[in-house]
HTML snippet that shows the backbone in 3Dmol.js (N, CA, C, O; Angstrom):
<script src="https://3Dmol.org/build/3Dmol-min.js"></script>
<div id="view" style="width:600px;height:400px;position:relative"></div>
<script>
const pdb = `
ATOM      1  N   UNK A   1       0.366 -17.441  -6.318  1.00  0.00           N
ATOM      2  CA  UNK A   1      -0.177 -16.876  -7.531  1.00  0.00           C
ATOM      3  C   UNK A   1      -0.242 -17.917  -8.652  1.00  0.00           C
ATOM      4  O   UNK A   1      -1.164 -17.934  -9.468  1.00  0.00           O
ATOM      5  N   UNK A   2       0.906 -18.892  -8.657  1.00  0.00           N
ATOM      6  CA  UNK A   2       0.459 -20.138  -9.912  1.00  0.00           C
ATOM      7  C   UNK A   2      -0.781 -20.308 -10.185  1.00  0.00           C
ATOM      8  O   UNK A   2      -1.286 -20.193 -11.302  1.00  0.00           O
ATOM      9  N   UNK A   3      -1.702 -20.780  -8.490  1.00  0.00           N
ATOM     10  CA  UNK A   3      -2.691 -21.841  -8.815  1.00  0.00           C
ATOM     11  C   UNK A   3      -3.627 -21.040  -8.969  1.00  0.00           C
ATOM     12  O   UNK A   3      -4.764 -21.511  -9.004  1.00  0.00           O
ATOM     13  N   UNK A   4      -3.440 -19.608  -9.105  1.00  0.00           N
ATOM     14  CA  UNK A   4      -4.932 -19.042  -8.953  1.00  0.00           C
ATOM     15  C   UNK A   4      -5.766 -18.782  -7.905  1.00  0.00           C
ATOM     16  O   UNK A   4      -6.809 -18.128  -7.896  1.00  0.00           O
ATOM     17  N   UNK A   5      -5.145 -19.419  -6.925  1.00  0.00           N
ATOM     18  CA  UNK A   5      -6.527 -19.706  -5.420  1.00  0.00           C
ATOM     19  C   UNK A   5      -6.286 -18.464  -4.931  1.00  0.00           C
ATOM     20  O   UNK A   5      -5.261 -17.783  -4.893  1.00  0.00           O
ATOM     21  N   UNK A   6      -7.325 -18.294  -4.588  1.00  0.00           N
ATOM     22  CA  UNK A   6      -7.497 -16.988  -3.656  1.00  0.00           C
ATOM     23  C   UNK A   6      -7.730 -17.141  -1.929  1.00  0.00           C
ATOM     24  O   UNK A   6      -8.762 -17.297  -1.275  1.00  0.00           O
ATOM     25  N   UNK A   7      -6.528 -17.040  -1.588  1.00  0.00           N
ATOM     26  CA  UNK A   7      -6.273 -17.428   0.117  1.00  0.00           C
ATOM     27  C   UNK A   7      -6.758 -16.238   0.853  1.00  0.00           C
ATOM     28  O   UNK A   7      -7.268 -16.530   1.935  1.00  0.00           O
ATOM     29  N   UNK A   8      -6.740 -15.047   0.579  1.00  0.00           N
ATOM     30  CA  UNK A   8      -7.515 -14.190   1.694  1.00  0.00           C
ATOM     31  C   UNK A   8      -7.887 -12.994   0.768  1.00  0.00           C
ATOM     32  O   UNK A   8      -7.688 -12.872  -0.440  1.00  0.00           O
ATOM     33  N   UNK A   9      -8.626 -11.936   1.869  1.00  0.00           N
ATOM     34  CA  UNK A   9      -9.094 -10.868   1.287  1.00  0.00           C
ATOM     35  C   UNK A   9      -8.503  -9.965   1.803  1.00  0.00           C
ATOM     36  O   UNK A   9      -8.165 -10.247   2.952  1.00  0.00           O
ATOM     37  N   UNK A  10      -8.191  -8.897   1.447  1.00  0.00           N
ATOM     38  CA  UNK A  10      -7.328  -7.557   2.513  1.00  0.00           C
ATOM     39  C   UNK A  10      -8.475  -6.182   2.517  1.00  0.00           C
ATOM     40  O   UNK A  10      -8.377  -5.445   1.537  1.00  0.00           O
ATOM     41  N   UNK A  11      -9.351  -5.880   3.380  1.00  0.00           N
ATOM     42  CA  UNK A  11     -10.078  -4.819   3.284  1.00  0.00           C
ATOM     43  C   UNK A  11      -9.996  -4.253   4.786  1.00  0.00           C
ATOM     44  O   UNK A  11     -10.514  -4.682   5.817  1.00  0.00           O
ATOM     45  N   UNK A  12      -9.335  -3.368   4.603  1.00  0.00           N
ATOM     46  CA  UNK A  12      -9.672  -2.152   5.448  1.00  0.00           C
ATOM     47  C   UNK A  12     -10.884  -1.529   6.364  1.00  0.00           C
ATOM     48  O   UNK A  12     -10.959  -1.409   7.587  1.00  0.00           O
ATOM     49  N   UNK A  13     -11.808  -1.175   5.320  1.00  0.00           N
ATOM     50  CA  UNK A  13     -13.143  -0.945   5.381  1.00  0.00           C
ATOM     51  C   UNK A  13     -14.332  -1.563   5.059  1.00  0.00           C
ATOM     52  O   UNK A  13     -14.195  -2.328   4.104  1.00  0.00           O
ATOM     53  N   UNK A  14     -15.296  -1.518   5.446  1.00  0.00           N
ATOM     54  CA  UNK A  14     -15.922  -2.495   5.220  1.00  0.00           C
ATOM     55  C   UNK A  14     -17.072  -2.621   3.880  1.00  0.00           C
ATOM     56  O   UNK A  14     -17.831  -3.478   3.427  1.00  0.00           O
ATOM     57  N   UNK A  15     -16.637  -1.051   3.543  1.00  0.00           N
ATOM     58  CA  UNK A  15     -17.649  -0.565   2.369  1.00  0.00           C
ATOM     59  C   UNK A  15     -16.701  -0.777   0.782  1.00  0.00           C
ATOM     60  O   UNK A  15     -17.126  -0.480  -0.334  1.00  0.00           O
ATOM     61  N   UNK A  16     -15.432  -1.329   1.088  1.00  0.00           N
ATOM     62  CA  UNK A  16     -14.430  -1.405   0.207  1.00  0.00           C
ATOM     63  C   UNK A  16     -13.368  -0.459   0.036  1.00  0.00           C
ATOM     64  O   UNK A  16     -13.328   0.289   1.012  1.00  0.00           O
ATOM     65  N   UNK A  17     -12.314  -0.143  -0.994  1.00  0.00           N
ATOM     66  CA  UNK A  17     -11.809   1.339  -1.297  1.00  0.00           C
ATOM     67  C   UNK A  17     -11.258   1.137  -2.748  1.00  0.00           C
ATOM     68  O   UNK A  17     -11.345   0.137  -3.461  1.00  0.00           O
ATOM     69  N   UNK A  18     -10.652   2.378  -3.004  1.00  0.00           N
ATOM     70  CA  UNK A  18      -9.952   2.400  -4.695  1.00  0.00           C
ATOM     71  C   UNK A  18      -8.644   2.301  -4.362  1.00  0.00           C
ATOM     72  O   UNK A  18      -8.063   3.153  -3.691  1.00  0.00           O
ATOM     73  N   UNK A  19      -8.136   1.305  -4.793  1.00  0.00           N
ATOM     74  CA  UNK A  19      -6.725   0.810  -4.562  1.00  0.00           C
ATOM     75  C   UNK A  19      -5.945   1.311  -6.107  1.00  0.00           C
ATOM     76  O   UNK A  19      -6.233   0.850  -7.211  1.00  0.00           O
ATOM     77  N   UNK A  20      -5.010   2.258  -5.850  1.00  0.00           N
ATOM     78  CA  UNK A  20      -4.373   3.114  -6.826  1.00  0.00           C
ATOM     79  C   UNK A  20      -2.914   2.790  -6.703  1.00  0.00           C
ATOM     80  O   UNK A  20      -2.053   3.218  -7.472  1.00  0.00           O
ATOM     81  N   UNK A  21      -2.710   2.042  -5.730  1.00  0.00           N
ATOM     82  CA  UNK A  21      -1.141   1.406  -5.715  1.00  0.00           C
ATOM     83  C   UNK A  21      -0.763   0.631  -4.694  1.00  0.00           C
ATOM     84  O   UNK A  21      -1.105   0.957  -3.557  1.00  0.00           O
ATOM     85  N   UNK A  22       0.144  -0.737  -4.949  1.00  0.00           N
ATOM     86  CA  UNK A  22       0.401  -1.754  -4.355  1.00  0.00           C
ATOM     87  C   UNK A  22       1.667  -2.482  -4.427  1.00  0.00           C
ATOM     88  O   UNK A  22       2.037  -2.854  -5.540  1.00  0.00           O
ATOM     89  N   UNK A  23       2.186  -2.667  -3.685  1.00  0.00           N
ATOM     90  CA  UNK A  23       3.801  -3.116  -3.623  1.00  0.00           C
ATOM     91  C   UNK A  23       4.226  -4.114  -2.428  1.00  0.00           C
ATOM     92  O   UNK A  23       4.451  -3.777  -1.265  1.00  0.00           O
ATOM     93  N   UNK A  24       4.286  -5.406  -2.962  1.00  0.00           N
ATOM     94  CA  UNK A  24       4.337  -6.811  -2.202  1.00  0.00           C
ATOM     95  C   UNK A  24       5.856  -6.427  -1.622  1.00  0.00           C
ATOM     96  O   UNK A  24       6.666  -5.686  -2.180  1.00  0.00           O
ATOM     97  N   UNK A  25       5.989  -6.974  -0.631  1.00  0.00           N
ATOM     98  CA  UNK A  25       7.732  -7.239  -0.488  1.00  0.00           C
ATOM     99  C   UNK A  25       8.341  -8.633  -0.754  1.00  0.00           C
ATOM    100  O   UNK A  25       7.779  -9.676  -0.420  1.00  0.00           O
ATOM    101  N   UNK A  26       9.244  -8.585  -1.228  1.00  0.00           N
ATOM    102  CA  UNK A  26      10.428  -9.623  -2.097  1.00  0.00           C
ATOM    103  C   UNK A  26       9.751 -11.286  -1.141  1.00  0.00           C
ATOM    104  O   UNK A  26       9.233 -12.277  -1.655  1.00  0.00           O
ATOM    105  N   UNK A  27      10.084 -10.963   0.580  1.00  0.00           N
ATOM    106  CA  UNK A  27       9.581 -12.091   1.607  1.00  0.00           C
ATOM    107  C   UNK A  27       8.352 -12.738   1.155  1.00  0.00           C
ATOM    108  O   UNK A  27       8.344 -13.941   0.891  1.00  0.00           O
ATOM    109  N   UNK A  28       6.892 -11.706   1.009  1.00  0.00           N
ATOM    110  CA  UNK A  28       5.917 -11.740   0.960  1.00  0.00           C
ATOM    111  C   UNK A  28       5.064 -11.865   2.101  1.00  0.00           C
ATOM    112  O   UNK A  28       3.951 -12.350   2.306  1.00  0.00           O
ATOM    113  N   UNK A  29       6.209 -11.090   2.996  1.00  0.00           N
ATOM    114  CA  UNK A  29       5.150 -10.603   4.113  1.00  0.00           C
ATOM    115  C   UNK A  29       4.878  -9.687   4.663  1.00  0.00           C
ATOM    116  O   UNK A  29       4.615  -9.652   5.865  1.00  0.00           O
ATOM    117  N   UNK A  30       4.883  -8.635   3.810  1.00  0.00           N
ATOM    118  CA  UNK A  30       4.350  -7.580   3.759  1.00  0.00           C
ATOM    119  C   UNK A  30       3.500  -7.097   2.554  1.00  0.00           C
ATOM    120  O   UNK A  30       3.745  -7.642   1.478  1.00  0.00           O
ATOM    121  N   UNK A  31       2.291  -5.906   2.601  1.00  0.00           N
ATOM    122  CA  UNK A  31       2.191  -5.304   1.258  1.00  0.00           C
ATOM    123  C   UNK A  31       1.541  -4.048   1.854  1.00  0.00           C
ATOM    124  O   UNK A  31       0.654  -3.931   2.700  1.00  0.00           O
ATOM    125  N   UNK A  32       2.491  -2.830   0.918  1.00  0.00           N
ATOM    126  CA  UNK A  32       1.779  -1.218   1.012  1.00  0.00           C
ATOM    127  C   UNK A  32       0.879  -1.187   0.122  1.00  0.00           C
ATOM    128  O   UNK A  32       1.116  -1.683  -0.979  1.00  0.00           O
ATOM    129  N   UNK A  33      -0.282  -0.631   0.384  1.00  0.00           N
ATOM    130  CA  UNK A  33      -0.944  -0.214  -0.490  1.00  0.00           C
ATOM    131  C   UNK A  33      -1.399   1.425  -0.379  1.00  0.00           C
ATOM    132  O   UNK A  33      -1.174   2.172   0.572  1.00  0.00           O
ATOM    133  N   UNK A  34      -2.097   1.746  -1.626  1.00  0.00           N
ATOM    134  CA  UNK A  34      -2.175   3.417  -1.737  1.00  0.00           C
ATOM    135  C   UNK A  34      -3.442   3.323  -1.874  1.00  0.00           C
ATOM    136  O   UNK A  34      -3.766   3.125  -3.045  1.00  0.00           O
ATOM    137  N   UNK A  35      -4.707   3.417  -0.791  1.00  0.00           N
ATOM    138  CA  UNK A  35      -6.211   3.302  -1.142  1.00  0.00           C
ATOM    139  C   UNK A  35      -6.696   4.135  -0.241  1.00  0.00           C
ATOM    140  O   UNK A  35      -6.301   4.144   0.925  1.00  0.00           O
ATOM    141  N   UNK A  36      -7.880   5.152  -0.850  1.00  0.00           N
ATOM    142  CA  UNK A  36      -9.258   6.074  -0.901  1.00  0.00           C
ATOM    143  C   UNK A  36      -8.122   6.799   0.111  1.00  0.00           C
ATOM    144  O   UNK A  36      -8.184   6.646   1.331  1.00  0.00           O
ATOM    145  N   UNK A  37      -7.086   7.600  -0.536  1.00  0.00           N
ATOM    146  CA  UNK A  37      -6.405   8.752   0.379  1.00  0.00           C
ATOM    147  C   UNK A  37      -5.365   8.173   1.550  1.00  0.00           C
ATOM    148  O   UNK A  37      -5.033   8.886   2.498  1.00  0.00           O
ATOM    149  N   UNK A  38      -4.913   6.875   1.393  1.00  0.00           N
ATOM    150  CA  UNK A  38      -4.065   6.785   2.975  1.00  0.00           C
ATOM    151  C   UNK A  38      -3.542   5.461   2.297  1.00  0.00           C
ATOM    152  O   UNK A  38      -4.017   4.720   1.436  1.00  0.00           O
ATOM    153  N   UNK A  39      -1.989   5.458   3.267  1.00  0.00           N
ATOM    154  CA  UNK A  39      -0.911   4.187   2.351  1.00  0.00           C
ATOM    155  C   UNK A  39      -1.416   3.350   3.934  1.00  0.00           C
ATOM    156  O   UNK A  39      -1.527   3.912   5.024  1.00  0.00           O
ATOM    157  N   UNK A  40      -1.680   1.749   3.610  1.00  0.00           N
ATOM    158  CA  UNK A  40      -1.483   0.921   4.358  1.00  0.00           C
ATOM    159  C   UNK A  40      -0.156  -0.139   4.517  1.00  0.00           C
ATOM    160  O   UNK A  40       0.536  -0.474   3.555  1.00  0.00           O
ATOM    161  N   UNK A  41      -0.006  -0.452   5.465  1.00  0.00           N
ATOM    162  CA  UNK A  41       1.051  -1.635   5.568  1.00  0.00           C
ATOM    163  C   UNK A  41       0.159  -2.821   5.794  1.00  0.00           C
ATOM    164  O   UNK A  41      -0.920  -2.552   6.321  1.00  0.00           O
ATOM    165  N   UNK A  42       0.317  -3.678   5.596  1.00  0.00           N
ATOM    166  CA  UNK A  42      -0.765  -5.183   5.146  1.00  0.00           C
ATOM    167  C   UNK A  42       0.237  -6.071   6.074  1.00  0.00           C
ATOM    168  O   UNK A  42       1.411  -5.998   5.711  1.00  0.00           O
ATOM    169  N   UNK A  43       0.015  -6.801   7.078  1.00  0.00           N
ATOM    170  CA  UNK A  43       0.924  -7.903   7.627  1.00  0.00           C
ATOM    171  C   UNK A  43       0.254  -9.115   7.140  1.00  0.00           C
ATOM    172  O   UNK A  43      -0.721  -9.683   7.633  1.00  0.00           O
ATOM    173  N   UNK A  44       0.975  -9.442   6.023  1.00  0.00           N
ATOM    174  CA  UNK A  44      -0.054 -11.005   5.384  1.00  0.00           C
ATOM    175  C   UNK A  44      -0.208 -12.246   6.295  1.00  0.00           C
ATOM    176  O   UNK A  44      -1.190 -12.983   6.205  1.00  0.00           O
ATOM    177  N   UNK A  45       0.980 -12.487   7.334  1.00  0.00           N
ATOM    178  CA  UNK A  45       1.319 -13.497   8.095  1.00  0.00           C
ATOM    179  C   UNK A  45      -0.622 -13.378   8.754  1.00  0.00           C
ATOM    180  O   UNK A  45      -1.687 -13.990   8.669  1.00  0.00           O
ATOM    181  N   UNK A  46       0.041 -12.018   9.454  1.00  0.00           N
ATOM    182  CA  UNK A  46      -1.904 -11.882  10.666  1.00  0.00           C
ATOM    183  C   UNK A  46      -3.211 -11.447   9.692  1.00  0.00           C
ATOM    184  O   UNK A  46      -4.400 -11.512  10.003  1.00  0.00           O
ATOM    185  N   UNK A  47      -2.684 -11.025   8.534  1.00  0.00           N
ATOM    186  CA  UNK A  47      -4.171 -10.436   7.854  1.00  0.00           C
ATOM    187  C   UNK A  47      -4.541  -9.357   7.999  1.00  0.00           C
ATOM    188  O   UNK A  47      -5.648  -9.166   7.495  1.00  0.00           O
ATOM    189  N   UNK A  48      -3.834  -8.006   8.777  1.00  0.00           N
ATOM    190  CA  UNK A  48      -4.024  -7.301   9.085  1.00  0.00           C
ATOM    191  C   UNK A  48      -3.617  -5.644   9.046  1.00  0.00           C
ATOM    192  O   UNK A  48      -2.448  -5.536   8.675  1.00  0.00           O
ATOM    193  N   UNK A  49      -4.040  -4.763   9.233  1.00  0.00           N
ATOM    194  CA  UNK A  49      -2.848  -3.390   9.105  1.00  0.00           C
ATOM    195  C   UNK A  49      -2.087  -3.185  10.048  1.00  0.00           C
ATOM    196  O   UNK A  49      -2.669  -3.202  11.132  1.00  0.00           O
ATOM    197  N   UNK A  50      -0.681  -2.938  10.105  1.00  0.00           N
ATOM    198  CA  UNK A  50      -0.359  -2.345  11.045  1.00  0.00           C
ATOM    199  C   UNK A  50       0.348  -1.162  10.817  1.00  0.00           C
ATOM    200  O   UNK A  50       1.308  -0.826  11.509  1.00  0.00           O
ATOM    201  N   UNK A  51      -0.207  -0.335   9.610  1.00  0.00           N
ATOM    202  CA  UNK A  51       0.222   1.033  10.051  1.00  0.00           C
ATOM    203  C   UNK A  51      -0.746   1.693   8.857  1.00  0.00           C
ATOM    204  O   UNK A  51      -0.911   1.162   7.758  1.00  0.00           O
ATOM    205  N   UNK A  52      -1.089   2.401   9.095  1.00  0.00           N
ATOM    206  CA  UNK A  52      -2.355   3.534   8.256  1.00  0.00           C
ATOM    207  C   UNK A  52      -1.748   4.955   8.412  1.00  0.00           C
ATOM    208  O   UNK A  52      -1.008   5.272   9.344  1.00  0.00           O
ATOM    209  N   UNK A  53      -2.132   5.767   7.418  1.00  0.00           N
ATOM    210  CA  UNK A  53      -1.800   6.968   7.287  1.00  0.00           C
ATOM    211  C   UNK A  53      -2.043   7.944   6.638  1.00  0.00           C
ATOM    212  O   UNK A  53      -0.903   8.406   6.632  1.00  0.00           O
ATOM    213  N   UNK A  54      -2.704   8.746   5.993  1.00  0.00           N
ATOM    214  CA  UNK A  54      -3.388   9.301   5.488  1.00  0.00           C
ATOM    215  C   UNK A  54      -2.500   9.565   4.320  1.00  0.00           C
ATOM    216  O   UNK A  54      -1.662   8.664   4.270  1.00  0.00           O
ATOM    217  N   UNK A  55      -2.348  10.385   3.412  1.00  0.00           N
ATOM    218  CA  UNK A  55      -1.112  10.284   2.250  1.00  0.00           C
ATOM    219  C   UNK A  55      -2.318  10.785   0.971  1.00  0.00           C
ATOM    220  O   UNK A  55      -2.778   9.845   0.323  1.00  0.00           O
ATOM    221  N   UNK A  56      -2.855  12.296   0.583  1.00  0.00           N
ATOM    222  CA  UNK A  56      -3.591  12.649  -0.660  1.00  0.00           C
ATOM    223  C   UNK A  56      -2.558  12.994  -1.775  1.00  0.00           C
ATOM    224  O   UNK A  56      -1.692  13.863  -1.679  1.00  0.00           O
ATOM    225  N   UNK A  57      -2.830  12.008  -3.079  1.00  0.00           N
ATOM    226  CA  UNK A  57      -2.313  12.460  -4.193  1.00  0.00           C
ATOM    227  C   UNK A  57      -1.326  11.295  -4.247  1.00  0.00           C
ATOM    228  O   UNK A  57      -0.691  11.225  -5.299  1.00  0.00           O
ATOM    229  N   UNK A  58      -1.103  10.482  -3.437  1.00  0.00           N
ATOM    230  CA  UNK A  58       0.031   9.415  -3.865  1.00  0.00           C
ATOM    231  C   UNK A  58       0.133   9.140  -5.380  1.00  0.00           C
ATOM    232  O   UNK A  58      -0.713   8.924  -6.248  1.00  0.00           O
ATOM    233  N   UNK A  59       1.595   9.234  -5.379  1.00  0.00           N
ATOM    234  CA  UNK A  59       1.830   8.601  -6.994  1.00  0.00           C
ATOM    235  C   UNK A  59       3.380   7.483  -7.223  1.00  0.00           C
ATOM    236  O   UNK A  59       4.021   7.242  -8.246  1.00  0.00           O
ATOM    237  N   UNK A  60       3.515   7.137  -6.196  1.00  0.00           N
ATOM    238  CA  UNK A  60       4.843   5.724  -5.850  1.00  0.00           C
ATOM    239  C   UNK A  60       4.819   5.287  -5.231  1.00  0.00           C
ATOM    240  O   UNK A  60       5.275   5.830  -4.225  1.00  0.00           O
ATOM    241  N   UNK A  61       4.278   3.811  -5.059  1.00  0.00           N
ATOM    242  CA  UNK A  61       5.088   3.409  -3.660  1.00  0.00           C
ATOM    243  C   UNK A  61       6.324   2.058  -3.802  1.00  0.00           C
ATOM    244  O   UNK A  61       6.105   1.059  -4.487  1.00  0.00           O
ATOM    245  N   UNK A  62       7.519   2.262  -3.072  1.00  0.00           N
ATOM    246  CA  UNK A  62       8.208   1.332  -3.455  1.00  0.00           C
ATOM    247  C   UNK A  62       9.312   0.911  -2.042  1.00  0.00           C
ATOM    248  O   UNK A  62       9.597   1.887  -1.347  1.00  0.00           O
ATOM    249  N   UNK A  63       9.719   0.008  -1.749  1.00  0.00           N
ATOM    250  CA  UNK A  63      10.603  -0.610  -0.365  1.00  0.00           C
ATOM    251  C   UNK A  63      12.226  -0.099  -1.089  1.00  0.00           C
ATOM    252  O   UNK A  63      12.516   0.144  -2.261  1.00  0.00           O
ATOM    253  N   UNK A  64      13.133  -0.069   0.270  1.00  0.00           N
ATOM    254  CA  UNK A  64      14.085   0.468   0.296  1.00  0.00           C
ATOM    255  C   UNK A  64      14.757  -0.935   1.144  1.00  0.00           C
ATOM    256  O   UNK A  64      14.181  -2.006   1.334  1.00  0.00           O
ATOM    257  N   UNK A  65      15.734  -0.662   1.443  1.00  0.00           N
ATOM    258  CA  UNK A  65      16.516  -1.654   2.267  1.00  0.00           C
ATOM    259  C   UNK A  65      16.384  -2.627   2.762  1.00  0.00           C
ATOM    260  O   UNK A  65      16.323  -2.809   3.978  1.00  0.00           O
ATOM    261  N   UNK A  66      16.306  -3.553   1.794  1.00  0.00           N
ATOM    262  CA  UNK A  66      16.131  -4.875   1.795  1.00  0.00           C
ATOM    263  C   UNK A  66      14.836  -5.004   2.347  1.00  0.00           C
ATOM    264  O   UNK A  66      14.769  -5.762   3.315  1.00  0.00           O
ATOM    265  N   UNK A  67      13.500  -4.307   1.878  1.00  0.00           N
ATOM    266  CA  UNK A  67      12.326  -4.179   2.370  1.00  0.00           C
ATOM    267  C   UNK A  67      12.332  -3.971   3.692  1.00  0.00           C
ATOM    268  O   UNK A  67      11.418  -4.490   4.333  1.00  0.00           O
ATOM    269  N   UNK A  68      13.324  -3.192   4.388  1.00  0.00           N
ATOM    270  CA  UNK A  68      12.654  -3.155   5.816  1.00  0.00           C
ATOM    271  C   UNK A  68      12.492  -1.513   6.205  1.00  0.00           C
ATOM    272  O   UNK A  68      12.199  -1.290   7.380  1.00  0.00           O
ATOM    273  N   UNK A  69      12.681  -0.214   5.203  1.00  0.00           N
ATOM    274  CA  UNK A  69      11.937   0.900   4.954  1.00  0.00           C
ATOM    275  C   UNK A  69      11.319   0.891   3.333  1.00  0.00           C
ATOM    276  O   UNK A  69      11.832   0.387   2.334  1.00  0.00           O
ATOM    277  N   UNK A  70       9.650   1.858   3.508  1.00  0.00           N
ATOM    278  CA  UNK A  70       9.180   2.300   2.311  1.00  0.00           C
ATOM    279  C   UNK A  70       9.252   3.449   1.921  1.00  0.00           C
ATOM    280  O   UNK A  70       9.454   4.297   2.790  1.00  0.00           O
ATOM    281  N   UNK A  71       9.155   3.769   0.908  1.00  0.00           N
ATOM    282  CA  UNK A  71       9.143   5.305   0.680  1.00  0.00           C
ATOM    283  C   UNK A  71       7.506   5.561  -0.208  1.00  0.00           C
ATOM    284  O   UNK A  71       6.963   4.792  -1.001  1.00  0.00           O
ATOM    285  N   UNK A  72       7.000   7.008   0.314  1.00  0.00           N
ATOM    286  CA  UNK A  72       5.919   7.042  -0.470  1.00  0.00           C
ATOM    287  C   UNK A  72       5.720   8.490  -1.006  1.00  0.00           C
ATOM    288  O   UNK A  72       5.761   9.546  -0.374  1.00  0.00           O
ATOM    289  N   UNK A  73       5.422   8.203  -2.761  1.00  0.00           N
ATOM    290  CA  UNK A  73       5.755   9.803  -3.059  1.00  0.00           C
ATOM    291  C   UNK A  73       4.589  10.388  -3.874  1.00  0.00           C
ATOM    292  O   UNK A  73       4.012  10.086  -4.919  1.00  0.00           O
ATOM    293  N   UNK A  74       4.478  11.491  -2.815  1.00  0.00           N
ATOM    294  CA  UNK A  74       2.697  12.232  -3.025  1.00  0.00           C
ATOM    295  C   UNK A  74       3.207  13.804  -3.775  1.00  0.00           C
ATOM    296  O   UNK A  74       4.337  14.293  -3.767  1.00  0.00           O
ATOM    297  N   UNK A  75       2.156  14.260  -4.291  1.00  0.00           N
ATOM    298  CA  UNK A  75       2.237  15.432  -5.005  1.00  0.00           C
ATOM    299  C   UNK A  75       1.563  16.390  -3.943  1.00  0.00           C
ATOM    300  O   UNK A  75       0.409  16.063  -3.667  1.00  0.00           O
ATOM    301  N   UNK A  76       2.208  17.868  -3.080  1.00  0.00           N
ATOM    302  CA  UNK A  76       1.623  18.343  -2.485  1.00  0.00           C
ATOM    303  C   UNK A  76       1.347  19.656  -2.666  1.00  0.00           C
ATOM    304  O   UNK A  76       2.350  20.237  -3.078  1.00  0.00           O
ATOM    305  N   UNK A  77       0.074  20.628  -2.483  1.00  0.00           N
ATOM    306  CA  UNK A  77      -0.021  21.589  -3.205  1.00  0.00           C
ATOM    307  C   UNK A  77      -0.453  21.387  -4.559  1.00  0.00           C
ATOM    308  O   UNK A  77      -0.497  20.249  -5.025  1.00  0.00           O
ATOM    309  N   UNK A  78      -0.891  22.761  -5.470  1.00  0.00           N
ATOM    310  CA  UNK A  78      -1.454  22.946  -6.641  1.00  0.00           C
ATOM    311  C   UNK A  78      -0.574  23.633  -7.366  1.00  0.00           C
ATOM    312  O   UNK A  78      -0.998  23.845  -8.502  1.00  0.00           O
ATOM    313  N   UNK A  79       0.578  24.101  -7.136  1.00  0.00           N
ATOM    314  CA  UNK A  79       1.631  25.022  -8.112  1.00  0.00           C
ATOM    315  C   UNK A  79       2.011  24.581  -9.036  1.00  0.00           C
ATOM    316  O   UNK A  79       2.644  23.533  -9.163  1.00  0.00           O
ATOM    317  N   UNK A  80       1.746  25.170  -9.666  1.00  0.00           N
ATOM    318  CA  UNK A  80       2.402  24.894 -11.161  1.00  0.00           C
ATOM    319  C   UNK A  80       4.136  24.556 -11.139  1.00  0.00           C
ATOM    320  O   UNK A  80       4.724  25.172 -10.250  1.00  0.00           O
ATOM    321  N   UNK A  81       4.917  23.751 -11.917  1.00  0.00           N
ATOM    322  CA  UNK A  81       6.321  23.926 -11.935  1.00  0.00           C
ATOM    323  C   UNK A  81       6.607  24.092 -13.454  1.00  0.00           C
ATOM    324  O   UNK A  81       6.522  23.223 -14.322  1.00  0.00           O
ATOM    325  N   UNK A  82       7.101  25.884 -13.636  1.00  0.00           N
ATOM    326  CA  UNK A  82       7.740  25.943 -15.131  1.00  0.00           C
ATOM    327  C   UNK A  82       8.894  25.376 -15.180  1.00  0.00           C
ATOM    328  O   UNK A  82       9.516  25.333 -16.241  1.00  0.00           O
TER     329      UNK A  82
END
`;
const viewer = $3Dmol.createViewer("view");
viewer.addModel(pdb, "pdb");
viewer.setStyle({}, {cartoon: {color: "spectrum"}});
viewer.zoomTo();
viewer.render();
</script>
């Protein structure tokens, strides 16, 4: 991140998506992201996903134990809470 350079691209799809949340791990070889309805796992080493999942309404995402679980926290349902 110093130099500015831009070493790769991370896309999923090929039409793009709305990336609404993103969380590198400490290593930097990993990154979750929260895009167009589904959390990805990003393996930066290969460039690639290795885990997809569908996930509507995400609103956290953040690593747990020494980055080796994530947690991801979605709003489910329309109920109101008084």
């Amino acid at each position: 991140m110093k130099s500015g350079k831009l070493v790769d691209k991370l896309a999923d799809s090929p039409l793009g998506a709305i990336v609404t949340h993103a969380v590198i791990s400490k290593a930097g070889r990993h990154v979750i992201s929260g895009e167009s309805g589904h959390v990805l796992v990003w393996d930066l080493i290969e460039s690639c996903v290795c885990f997809k999942e569908e996930q509507a309404e995400l609103k956290q995402l953040f690593f747990l134990d020494k980055d080796s679980v994530f947690v991801a926290v979605s709003k489910v349902g329309g109920a109101d809470l008084k």
